[in-house]
C-alpha positions as CSV (number, residue, x, y, z in Angstrom):
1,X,-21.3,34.9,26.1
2,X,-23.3,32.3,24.4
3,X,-22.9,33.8,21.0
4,X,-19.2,33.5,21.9
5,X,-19.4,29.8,22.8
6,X,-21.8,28.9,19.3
7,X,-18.7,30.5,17.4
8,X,-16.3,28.1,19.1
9,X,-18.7,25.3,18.4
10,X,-19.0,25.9,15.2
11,X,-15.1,26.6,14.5
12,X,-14.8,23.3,15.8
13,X,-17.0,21.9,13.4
14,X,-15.2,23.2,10.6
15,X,-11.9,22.5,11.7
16,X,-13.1,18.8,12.0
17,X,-14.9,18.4,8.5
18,X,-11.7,20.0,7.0
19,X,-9.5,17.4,8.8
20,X,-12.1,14.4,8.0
21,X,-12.2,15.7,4.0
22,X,-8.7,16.1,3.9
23,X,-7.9,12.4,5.2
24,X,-10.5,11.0,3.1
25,X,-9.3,12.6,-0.2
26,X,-5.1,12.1,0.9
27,X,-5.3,7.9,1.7
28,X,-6.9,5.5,0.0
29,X,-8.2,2.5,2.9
30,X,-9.5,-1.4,2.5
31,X,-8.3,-1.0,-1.2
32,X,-7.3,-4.2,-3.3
33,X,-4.0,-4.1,-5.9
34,X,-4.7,-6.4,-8.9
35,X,-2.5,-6.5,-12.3
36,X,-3.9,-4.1,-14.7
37,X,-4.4,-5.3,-18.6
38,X,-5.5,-3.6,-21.7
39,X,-9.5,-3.9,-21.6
40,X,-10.1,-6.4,-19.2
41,X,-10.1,-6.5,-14.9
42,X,-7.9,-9.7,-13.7
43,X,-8.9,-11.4,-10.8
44,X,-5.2,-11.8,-9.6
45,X,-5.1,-9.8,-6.1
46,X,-2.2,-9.2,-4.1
47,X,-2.0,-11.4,-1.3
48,X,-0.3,-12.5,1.7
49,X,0.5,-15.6,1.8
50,X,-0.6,-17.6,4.6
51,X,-2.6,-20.7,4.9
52,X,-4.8,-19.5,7.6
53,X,-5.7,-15.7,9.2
54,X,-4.6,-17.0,13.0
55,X,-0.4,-17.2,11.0
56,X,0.8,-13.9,11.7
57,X,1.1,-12.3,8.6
58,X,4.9,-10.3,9.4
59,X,7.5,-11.2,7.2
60,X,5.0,-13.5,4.6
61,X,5.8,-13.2,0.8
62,X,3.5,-11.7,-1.4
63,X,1.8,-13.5,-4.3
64,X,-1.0,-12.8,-6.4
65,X,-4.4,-15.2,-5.6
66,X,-7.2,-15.5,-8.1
67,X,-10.4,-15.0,-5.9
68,X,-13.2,-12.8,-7.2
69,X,-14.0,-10.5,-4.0
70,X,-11.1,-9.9,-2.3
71,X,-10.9,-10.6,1.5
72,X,-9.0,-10.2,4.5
73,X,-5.4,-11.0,2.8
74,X,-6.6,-8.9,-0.1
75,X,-7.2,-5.8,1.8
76,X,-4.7,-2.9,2.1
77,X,-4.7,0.8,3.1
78,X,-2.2,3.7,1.0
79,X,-0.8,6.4,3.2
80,X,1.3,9.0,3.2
81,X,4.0,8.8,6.1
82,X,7.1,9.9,7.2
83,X,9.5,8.8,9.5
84,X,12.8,10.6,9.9
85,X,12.3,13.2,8.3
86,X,11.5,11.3,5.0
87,X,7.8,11.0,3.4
88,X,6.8,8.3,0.8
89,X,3.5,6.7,0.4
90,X,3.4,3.0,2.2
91,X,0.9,0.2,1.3
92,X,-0.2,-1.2,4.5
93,X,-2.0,-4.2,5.3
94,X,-5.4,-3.0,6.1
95,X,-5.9,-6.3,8.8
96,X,-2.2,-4.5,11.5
97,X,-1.6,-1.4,10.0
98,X,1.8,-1.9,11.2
99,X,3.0,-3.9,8.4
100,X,3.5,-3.0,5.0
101,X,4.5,-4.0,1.4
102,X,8.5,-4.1,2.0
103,X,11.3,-5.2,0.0
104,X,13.3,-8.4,1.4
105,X,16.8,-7.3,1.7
106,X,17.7,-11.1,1.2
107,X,15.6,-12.3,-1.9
108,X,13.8,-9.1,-3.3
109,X,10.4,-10.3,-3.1
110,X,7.7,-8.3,-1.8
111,X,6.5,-9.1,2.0
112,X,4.9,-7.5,5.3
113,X,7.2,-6.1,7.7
114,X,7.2,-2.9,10.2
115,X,7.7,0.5,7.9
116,X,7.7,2.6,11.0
117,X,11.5,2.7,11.3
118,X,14.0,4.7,9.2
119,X,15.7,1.2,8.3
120,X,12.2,-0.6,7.3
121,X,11.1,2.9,5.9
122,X,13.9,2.7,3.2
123,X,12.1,-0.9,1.9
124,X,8.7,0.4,2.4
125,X,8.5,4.1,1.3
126,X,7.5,4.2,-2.5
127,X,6.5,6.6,-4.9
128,X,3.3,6.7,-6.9
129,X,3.7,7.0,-10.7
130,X,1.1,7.5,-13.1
131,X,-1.3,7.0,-10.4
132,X,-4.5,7.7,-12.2
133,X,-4.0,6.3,-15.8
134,X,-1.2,3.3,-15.0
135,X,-0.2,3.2,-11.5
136,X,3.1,1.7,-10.7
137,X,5.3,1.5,-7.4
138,X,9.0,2.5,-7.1
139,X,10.9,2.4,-3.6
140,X,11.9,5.6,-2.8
141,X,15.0,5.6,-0.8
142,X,17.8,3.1,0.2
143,X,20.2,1.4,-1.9
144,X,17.1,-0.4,-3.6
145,X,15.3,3.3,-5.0
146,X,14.3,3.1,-8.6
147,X,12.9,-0.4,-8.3
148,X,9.3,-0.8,-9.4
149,X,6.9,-3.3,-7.1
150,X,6.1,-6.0,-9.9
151,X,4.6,-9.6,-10.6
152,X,6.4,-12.3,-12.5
153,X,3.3,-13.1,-14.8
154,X,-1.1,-12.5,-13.9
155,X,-1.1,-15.7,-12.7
156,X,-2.5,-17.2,-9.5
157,X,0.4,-17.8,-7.0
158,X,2.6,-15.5,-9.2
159,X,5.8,-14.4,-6.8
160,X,5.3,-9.9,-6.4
161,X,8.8,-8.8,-5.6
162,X,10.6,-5.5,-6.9
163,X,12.8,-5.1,-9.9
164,X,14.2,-2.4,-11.8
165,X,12.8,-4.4,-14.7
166,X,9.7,-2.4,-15.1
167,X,7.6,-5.0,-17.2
168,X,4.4,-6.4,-15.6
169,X,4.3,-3.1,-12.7
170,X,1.0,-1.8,-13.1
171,X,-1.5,-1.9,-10.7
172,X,-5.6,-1.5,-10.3
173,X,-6.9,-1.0,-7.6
């Protein structure tokens, strides 16, 4: 009986270091998106744009801010979701997990809004390109798909929206 119970335990063990590896290795948390140049790291972060953390953050545009550690406004987390029956990888905002990068069906620019709907999922859901040598971000579904999450220059206070233009889209992180 208590050799039966160790082998239990330690099936449980397993089953949890596989689950903790596997999320560790599949989503990428408290990460920080800045342009990417040819041999040098800009300072440019994706932001929200808000004055002050106590503005709720849903529905802000996204800029770029030059600040040299990235904080609160700078912090987001990449996962792999689906919602109705439809998987894409979201950026979330690492401070209410409940918002993510979203395209604006009115203006285009990039913002926080809910992606756990099928109708926000459609402005949220992107796909990864060319994530380990030139990352870029292209929606994934809706009548928006092929358009790249860009910025309009590396610039402090540059507008981020999406495009199908696919000139300044690549991302460090």
């Amino acid at each position: 009986m208590n050799l039966k119970k160790k082998i239990v335990a330690l099936g449980m063990v397993c089953a949890l270091a596989l689950g903790m590896a596997t999320s560790a290795f599949a989503d990428y948390n408290n990460i920080s998106y800045r342009p990417m140049r040819s041999g040098s790291y800009s300072y440019n972060w994706l932001n929200v744009n808000r004055s002050s953390a106590s503005i709720s953050p849903k529905g802000k545009n996204l800029i770029l801010w030059n600040v040299t550690t990235p904080k609160t406004d700078q912090k987001f987390n990449e996962w792999t979701k689906t919602v109705g029956g439809r998987t894409g990888t979201v950026i979330c905002f690492a401070d209410n997990t409940s918002l993510a990068v979203n395209r604006s069906s009115s203006t285009g620019s990039a913002i926080l809004w809910t992606w756990n709907n099928v109708v926000s999922f459609n402005d949220s859901a992107l796909i990864p390109i060319n994530r380990w040598d030139s990352p870029q971000y292209e929606l994934k579904f809706g009548s928006s798909a092929g358009q790249y999450l860009r910025y309009a220059s590396d610039a402090s206070g540059a507008r981020v929206y999406f495009s199908a233009n696919t000139s300044n889209t690549v991302w460090d992180n």
